[in-house]
PQR file with spaces between the fields and no chain letter, atoms N, CA, C, O and H, PARSE charges and radii, in Angstrom:
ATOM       1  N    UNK     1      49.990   17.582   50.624 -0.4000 1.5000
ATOM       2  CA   UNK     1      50.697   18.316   51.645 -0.0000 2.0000
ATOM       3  C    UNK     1      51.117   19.659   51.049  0.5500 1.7000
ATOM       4  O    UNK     1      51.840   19.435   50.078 -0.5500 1.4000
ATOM       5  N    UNK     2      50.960   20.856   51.236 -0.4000 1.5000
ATOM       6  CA   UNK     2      50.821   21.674   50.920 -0.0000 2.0000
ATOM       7  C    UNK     2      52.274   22.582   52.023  0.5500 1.7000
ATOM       8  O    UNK     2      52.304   22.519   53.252 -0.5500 1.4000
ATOM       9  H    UNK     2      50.373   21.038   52.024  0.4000 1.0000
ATOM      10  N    UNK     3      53.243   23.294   51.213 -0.4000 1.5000
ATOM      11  CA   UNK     3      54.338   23.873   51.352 -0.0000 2.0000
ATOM      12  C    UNK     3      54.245   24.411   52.792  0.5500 1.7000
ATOM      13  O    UNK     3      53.121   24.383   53.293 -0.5500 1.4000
ATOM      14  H    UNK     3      53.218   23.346   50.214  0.4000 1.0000
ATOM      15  N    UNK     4      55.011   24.778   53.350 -0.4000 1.5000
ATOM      16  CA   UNK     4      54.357   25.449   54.866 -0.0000 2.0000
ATOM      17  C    UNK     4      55.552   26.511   54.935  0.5500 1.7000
ATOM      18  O    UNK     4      55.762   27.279   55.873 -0.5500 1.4000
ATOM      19  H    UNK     4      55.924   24.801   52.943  0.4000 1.0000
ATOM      20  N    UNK     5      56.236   26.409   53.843 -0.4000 1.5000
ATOM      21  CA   UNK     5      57.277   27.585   53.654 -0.0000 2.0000
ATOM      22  C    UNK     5      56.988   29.121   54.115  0.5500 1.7000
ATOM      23  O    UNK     5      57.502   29.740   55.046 -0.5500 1.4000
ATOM      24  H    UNK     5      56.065   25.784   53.081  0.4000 1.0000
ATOM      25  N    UNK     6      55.960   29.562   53.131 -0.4000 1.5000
ATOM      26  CA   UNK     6      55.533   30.531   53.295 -0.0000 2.0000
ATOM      27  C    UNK     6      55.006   31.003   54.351  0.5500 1.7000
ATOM      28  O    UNK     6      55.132   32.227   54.388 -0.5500 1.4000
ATOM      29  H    UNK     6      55.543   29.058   52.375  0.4000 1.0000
ATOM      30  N    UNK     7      54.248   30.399   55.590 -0.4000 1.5000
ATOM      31  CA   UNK     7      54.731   30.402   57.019 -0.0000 2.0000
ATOM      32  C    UNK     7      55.580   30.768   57.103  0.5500 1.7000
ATOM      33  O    UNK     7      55.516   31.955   57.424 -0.5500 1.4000
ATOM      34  H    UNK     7      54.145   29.405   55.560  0.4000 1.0000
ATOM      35  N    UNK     8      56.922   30.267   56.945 -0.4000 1.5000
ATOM      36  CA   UNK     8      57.635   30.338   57.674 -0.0000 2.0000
ATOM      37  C    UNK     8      58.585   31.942   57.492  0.5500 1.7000
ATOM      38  O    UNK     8      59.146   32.644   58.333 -0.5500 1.4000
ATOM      39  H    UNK     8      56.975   29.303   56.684  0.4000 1.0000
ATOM      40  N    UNK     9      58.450   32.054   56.197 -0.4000 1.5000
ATOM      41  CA   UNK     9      59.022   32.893   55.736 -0.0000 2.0000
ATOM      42  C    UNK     9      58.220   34.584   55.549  0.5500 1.7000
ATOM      43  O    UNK     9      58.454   35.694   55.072 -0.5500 1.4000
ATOM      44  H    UNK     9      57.995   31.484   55.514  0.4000 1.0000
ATOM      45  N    UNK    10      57.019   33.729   56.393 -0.4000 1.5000
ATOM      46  CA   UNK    10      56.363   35.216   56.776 -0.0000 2.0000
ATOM      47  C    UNK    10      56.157   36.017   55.309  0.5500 1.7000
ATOM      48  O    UNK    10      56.315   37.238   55.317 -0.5500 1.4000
ATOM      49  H    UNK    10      56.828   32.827   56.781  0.4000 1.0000
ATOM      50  N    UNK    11      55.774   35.282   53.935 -0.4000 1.5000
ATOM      51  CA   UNK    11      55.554   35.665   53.088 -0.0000 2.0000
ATOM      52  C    UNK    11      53.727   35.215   52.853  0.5500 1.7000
ATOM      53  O    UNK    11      53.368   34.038   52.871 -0.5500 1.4000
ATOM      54  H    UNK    11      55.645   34.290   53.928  0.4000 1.0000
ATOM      55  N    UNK    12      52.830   36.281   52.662 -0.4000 1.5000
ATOM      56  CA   UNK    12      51.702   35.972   51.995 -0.0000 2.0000
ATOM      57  C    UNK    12      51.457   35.388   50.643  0.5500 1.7000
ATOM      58  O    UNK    12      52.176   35.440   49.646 -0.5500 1.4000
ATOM      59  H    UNK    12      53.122   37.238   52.648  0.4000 1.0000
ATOM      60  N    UNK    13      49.767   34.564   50.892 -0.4000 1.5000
ATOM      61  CA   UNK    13      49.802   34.144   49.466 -0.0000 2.0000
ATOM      62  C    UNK    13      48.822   32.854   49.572  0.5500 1.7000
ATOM      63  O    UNK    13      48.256   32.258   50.488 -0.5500 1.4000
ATOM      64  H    UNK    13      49.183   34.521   51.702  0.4000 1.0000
ATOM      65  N    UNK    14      48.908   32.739   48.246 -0.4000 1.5000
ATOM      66  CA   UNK    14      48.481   31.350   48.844 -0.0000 2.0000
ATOM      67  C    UNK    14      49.159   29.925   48.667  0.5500 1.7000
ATOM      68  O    UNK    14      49.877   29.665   47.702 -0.5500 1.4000
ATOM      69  H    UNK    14      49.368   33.224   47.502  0.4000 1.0000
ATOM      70  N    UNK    15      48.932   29.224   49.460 -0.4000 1.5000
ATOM      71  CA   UNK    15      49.936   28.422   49.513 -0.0000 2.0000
ATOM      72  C    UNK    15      49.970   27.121   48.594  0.5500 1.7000
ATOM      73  O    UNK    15      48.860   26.657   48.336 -0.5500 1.4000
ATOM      74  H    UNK    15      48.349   29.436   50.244  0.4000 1.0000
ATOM      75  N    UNK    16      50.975   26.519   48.110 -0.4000 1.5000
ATOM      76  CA   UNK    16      51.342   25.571   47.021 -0.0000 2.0000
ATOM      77  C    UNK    16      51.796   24.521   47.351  0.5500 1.7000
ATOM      78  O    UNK    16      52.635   24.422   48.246 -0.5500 1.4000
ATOM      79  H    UNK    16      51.877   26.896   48.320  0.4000 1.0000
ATOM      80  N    UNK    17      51.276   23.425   46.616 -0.4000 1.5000
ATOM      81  CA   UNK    17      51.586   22.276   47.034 -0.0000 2.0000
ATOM      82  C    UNK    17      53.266   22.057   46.383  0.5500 1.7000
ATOM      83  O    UNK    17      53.803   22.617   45.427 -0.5500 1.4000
ATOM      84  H    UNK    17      50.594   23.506   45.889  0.4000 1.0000
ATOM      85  N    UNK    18      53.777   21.052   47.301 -0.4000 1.5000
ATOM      86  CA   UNK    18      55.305   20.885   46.760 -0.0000 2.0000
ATOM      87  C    UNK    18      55.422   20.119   45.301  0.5500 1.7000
ATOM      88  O    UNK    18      56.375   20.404   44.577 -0.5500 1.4000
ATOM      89  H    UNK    18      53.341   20.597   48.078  0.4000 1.0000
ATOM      90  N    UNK    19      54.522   19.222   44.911 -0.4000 1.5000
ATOM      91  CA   UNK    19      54.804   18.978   43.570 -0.0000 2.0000
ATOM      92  C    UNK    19      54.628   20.664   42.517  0.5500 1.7000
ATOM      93  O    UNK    19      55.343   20.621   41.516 -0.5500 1.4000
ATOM      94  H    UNK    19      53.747   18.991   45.499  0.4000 1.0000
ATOM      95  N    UNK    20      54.047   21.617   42.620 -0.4000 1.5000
ATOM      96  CA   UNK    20      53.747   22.388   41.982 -0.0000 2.0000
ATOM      97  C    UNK    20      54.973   23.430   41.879  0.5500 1.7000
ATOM      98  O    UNK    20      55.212   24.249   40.991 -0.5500 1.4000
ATOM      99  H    UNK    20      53.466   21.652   43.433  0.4000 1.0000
ATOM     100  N    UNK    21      55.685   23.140   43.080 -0.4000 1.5000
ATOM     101  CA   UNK    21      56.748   24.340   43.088 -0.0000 2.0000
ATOM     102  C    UNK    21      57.767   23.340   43.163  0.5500 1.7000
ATOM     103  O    UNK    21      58.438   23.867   44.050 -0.5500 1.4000
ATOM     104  H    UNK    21      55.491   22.475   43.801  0.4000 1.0000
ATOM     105  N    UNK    22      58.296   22.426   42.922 -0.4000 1.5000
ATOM     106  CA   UNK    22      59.419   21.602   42.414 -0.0000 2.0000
ATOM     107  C    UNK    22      59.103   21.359   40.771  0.5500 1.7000
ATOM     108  O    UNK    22      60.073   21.499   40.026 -0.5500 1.4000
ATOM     109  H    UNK    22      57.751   21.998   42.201  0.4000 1.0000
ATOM     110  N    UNK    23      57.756   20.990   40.137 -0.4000 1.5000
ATOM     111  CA   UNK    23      57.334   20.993   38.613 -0.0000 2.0000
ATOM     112  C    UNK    23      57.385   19.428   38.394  0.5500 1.7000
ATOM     113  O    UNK    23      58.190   18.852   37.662 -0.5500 1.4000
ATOM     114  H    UNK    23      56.968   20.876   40.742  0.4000 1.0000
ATOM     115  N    UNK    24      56.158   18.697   39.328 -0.4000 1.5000
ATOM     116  CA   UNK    24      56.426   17.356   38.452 -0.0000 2.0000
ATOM     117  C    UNK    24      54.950   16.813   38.589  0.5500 1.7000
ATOM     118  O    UNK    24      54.153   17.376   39.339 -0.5500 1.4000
ATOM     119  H    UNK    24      55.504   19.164   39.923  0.4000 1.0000
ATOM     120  N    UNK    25      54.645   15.818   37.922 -0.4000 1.5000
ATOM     121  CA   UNK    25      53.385   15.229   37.610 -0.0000 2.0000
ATOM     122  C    UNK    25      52.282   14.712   38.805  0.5500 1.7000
ATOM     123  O    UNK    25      52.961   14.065   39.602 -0.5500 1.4000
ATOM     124  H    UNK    25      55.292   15.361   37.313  0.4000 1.0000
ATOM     125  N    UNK    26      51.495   14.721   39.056 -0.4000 1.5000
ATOM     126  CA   UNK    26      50.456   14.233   40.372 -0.0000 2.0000
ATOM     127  C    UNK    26      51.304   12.771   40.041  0.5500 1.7000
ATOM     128  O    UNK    26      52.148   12.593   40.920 -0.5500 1.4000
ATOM     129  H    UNK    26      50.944   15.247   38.409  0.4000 1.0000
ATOM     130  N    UNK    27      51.305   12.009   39.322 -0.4000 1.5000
ATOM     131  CA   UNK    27      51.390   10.988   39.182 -0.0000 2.0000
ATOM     132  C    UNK    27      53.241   10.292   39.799  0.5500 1.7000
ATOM     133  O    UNK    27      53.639    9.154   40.047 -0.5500 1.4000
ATOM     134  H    UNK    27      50.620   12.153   38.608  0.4000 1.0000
ATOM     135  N    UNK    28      53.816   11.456   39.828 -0.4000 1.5000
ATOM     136  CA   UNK    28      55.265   11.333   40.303 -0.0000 2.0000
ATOM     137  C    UNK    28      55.309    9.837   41.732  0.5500 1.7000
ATOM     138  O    UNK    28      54.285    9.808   42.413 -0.5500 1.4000
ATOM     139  H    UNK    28      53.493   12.380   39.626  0.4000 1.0000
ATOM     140  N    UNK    29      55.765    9.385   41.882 -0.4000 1.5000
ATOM     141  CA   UNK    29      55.660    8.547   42.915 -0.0000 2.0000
ATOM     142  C    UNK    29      57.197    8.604   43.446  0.5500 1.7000
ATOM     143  O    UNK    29      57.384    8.777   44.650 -0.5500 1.4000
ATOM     144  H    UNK    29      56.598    9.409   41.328  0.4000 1.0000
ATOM     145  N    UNK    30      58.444    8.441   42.442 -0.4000 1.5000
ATOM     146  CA   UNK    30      59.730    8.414   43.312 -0.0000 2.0000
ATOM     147  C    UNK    30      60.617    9.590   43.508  0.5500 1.7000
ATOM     148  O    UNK    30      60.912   10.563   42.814 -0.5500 1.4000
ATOM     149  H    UNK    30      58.292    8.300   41.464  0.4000 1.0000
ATOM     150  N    UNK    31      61.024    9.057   44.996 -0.4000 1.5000
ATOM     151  CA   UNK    31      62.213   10.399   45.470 -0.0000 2.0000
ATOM     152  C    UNK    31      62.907   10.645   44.546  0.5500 1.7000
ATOM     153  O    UNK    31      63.040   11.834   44.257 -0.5500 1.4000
ATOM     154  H    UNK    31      60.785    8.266   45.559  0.4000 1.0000
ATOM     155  N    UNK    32      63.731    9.437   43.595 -0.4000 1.5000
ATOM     156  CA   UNK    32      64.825    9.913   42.924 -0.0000 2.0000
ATOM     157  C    UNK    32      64.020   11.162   41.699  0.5500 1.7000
ATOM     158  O    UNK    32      64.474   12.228   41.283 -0.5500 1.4000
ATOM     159  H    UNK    32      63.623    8.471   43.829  0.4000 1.0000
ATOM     160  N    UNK    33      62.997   10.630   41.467 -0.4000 1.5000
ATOM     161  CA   UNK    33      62.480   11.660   40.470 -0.0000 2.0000
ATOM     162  C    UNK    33      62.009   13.295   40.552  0.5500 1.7000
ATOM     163  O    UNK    33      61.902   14.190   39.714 -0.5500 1.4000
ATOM     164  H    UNK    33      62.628    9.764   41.805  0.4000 1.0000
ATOM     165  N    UNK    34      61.798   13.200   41.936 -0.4000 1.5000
ATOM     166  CA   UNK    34      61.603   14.612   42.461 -0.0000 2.0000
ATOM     167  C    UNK    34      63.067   15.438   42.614  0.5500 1.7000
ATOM     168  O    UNK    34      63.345   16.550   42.165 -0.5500 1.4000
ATOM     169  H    UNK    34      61.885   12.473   42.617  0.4000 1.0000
ATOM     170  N    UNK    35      63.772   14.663   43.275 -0.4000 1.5000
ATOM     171  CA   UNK    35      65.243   15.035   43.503 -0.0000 2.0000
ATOM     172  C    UNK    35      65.896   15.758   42.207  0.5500 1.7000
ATOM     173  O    UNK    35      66.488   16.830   42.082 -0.5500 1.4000
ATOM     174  H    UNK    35      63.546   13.760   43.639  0.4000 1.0000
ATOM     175  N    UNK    36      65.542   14.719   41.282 -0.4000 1.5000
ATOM     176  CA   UNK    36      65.934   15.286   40.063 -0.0000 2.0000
ATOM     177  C    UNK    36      65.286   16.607   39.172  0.5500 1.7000
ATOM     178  O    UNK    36      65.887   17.506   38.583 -0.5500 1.4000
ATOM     179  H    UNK    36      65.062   13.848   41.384  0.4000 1.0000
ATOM     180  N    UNK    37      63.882   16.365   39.311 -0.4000 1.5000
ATOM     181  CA   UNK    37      63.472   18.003   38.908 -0.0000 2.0000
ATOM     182  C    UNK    37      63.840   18.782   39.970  0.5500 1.7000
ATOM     183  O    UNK    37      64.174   19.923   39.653 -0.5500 1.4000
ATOM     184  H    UNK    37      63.394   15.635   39.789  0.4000 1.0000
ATOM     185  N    UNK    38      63.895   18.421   41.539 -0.4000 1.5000
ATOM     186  CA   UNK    38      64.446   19.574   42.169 -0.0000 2.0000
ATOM     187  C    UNK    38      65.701   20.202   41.794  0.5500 1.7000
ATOM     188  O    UNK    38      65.858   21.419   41.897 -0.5500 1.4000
ATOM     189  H    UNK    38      63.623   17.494   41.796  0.4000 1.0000
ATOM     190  N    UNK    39      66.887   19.169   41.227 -0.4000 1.5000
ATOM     191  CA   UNK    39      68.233   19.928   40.403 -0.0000 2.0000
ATOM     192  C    UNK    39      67.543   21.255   39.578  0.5500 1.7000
ATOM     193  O    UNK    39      67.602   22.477   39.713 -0.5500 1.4000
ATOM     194  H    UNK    39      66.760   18.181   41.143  0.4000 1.0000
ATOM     195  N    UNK    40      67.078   20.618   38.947 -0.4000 1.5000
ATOM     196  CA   UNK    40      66.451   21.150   37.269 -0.0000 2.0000
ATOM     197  C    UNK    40      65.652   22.959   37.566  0.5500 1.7000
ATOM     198  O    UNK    40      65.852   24.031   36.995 -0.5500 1.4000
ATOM     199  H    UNK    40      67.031   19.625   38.837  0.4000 1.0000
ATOM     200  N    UNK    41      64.804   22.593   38.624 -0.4000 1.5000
ATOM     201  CA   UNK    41      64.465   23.621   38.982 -0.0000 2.0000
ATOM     202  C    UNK    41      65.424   24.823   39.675  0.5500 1.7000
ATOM     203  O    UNK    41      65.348   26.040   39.509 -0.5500 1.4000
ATOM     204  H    UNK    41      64.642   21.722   39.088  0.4000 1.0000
ATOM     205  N    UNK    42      66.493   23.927   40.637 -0.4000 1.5000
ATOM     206  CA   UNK    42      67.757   25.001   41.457 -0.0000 2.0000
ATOM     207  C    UNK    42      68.615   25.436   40.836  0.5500 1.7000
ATOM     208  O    UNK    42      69.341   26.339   41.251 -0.5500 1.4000
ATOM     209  H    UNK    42      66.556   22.938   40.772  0.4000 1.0000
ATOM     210  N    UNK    43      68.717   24.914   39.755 -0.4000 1.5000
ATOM     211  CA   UNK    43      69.656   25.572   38.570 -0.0000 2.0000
ATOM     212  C    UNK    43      69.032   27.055   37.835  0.5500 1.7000
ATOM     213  O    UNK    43      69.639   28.064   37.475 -0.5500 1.4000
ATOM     214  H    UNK    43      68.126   24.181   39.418  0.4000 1.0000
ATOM     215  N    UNK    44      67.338   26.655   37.779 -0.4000 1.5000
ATOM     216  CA   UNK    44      66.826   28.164   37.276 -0.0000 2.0000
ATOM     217  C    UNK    44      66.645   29.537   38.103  0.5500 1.7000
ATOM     218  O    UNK    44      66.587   30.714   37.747 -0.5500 1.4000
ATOM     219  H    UNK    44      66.846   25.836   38.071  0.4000 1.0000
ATOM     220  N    UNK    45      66.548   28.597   39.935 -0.4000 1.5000
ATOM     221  CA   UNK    45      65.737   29.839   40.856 -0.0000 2.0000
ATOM     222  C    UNK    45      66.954   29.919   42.021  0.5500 1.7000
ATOM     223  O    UNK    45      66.725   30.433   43.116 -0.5500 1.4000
ATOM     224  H    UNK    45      66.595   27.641   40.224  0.4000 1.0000
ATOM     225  N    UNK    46      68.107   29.428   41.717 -0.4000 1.5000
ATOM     226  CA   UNK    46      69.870   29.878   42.779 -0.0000 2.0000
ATOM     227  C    UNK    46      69.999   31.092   42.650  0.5500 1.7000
ATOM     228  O    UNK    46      70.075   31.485   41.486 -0.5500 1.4000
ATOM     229  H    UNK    46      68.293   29.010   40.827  0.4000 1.0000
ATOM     230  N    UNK    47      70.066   32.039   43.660 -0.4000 1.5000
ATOM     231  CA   UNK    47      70.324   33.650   43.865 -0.0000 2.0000
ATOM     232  C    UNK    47      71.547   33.930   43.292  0.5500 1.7000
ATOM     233  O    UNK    47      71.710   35.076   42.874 -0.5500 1.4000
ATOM     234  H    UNK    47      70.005   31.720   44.605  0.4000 1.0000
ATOM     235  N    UNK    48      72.231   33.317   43.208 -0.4000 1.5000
ATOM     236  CA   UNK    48      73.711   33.387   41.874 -0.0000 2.0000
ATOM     237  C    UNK    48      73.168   33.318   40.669  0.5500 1.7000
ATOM     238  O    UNK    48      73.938   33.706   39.790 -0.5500 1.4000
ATOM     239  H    UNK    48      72.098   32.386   43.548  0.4000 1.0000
ATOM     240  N    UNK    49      72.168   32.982   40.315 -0.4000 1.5000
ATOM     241  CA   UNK    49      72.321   32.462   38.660 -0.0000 2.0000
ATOM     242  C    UNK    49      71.392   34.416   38.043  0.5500 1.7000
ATOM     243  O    UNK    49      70.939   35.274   38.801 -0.5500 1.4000
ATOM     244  H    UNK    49      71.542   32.668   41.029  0.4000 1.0000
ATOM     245  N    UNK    50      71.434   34.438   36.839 -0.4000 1.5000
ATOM     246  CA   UNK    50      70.238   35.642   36.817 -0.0000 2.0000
ATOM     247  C    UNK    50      69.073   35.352   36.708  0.5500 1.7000
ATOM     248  O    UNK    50      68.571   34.406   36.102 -0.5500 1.4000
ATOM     249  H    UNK    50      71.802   33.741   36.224  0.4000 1.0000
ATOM     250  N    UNK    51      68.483   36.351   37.436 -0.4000 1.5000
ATOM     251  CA   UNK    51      66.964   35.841   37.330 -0.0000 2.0000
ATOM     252  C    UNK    51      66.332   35.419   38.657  0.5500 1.7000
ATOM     253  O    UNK    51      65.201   35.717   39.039 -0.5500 1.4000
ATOM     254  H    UNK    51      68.891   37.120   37.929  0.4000 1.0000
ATOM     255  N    UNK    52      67.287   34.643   39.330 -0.4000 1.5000
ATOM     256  CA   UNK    52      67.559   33.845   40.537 -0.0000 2.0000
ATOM     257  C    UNK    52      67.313   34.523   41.516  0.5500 1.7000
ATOM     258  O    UNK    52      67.782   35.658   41.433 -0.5500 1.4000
ATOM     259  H    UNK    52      68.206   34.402   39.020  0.4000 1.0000
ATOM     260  N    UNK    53      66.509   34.202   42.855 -0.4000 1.5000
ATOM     261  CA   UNK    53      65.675   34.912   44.259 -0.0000 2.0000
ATOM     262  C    UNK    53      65.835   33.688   45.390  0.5500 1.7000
ATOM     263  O    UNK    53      65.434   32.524   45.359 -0.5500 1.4000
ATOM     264  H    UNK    53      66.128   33.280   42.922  0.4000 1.0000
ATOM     265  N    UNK    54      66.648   34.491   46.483 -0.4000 1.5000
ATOM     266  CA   UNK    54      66.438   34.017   48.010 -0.0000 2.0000
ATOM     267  C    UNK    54      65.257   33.323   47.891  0.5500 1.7000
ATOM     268  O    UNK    54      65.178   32.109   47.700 -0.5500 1.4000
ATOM     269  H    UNK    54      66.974   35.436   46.509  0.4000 1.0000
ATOM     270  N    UNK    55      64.441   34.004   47.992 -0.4000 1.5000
ATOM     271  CA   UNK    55      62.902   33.606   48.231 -0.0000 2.0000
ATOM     272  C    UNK    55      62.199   32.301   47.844  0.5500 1.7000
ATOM     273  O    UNK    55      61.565   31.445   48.461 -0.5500 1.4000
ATOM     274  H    UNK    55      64.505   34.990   48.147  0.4000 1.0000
ATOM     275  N    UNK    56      62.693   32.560   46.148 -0.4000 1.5000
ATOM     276  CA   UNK    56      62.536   31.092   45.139 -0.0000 2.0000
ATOM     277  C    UNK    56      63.332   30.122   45.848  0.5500 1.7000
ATOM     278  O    UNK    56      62.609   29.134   45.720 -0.5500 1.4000
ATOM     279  H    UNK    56      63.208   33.255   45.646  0.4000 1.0000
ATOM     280  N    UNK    57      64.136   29.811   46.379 -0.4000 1.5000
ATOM     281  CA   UNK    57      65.168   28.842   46.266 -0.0000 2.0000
ATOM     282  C    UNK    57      64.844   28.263   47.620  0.5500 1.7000
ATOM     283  O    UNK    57      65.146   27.121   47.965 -0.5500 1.4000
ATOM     284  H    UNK    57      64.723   30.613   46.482  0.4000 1.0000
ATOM     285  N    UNK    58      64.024   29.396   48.566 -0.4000 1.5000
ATOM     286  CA   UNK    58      63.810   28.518   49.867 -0.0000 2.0000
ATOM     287  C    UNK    58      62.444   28.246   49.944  0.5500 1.7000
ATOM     288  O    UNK    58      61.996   27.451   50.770 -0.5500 1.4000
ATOM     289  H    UNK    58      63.778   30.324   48.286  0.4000 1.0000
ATOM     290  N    UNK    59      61.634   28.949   49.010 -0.4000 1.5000
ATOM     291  CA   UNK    59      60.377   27.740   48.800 -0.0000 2.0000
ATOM     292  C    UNK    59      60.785   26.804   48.180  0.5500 1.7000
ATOM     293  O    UNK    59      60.077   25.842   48.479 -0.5500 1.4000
ATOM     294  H    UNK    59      61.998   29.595   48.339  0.4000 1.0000
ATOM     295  N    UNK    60      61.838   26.408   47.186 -0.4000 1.5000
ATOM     296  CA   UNK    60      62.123   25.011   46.569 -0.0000 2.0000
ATOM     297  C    UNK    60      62.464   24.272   47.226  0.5500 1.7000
ATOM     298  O    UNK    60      62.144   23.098   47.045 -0.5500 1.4000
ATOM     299  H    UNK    60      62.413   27.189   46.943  0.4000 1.0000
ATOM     300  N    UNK    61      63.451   24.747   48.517 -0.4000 1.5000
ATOM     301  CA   UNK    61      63.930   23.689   49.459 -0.0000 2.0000
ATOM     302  C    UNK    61      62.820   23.183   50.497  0.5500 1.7000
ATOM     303  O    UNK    61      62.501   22.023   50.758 -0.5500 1.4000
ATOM     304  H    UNK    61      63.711   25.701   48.665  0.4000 1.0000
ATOM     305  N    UNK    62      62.375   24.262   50.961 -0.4000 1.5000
ATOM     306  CA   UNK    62      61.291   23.753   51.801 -0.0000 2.0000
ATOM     307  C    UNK    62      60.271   22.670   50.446  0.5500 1.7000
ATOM     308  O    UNK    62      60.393   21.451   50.569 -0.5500 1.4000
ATOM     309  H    UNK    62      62.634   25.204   50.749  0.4000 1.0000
ATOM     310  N    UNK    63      59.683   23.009   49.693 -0.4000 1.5000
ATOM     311  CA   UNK    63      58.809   22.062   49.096 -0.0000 2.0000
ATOM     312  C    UNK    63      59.644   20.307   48.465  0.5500 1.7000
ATOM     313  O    UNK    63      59.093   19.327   47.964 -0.5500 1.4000
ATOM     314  H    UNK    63      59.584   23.999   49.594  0.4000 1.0000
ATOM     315  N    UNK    64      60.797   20.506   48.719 -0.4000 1.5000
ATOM     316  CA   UNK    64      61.706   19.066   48.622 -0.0000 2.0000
ATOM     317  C    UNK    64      61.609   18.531   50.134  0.5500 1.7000
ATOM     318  O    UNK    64      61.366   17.341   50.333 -0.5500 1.4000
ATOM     319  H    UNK    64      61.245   21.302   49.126  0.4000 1.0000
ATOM     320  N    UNK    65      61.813   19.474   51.250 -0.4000 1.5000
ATOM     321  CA   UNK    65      61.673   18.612   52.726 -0.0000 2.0000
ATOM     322  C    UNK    65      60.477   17.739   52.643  0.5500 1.7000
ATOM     323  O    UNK    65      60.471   16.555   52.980 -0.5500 1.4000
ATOM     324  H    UNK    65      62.010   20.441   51.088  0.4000 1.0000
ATOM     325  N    UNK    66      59.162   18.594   52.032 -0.4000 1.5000
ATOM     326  CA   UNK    66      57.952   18.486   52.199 -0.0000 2.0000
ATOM     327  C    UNK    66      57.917   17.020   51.266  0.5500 1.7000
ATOM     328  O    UNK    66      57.653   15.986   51.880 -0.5500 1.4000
ATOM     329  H    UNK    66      59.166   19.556   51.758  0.4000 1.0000
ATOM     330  N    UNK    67      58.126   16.963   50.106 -0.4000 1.5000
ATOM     331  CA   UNK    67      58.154   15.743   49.696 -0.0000 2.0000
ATOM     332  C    UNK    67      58.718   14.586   50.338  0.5500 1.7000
ATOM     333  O    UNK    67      58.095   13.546   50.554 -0.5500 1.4000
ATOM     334  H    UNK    67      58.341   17.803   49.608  0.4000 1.0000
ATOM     335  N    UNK    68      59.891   14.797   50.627 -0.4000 1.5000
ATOM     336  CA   UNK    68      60.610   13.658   51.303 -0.0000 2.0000
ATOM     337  C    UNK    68      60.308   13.155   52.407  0.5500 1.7000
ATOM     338  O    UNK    68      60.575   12.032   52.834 -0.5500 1.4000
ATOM     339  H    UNK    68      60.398   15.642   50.451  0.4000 1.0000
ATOM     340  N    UNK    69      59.345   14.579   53.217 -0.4000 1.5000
ATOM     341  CA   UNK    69      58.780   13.690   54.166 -0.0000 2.0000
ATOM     342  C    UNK    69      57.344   12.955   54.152  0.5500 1.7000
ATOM     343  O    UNK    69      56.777   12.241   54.979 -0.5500 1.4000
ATOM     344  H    UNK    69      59.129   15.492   52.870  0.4000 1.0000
ATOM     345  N    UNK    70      56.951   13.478   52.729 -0.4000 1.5000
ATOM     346  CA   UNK    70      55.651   12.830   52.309 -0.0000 2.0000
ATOM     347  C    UNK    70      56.038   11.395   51.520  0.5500 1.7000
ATOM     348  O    UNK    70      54.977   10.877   51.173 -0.5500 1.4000
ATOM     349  H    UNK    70      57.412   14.058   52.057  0.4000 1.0000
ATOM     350  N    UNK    71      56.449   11.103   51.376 -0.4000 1.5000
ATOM     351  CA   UNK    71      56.973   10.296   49.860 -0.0000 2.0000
ATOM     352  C    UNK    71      57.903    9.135   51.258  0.5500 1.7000
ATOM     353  O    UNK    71      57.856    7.912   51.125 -0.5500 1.4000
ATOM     354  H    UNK    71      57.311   11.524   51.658  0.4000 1.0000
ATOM     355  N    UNK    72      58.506    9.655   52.228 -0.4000 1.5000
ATOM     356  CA   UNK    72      59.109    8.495   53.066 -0.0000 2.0000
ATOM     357  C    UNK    72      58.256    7.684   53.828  0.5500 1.7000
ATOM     358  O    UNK    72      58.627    6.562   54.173 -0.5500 1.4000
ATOM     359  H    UNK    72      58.544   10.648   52.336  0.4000 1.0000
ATOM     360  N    UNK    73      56.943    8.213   54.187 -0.4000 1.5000
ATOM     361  CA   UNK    73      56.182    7.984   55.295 -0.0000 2.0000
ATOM     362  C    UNK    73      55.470    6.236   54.486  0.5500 1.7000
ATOM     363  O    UNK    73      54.667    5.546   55.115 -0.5500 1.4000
ATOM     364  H    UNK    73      56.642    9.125   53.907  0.4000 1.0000
């Protein structure tokens, strides 16, 4: 399942699957484990922190919906 963020956000490109932009293994299978690199990752790409982008943080969220609704089904 591939991010649909960038849709949305009217940003070009090409588009990324949500394990790739959360950072975890093909092999990942549980929510709690995604959840948890999703911390790991919102701690590096939060528009408060430095370094940190709007942009980043709502492809991370969108690519966590995307899991959860892949990973619940």
């Amino acid at each position: 399942m591939l991010v649909e963020c960038q849709a949305a956000l009217g940003t070009p490109g090409r588009a990324r699957h949500w394990r790739e932009v959360v950072g975890v293994p093909p092999e990942t299978r549980g929510l709690e484990e995604v959840r948890t690199a999703y911390r790991r990752r919102a701690m590096e790409l939060h528009p408060e922190r430095p370094g940190g982008s709007h942009d980043a943080m709502a492809e991370l969220n969108a690519a966590l919906a995307a899991a959860e609704k892949e990973i619940s089904r």
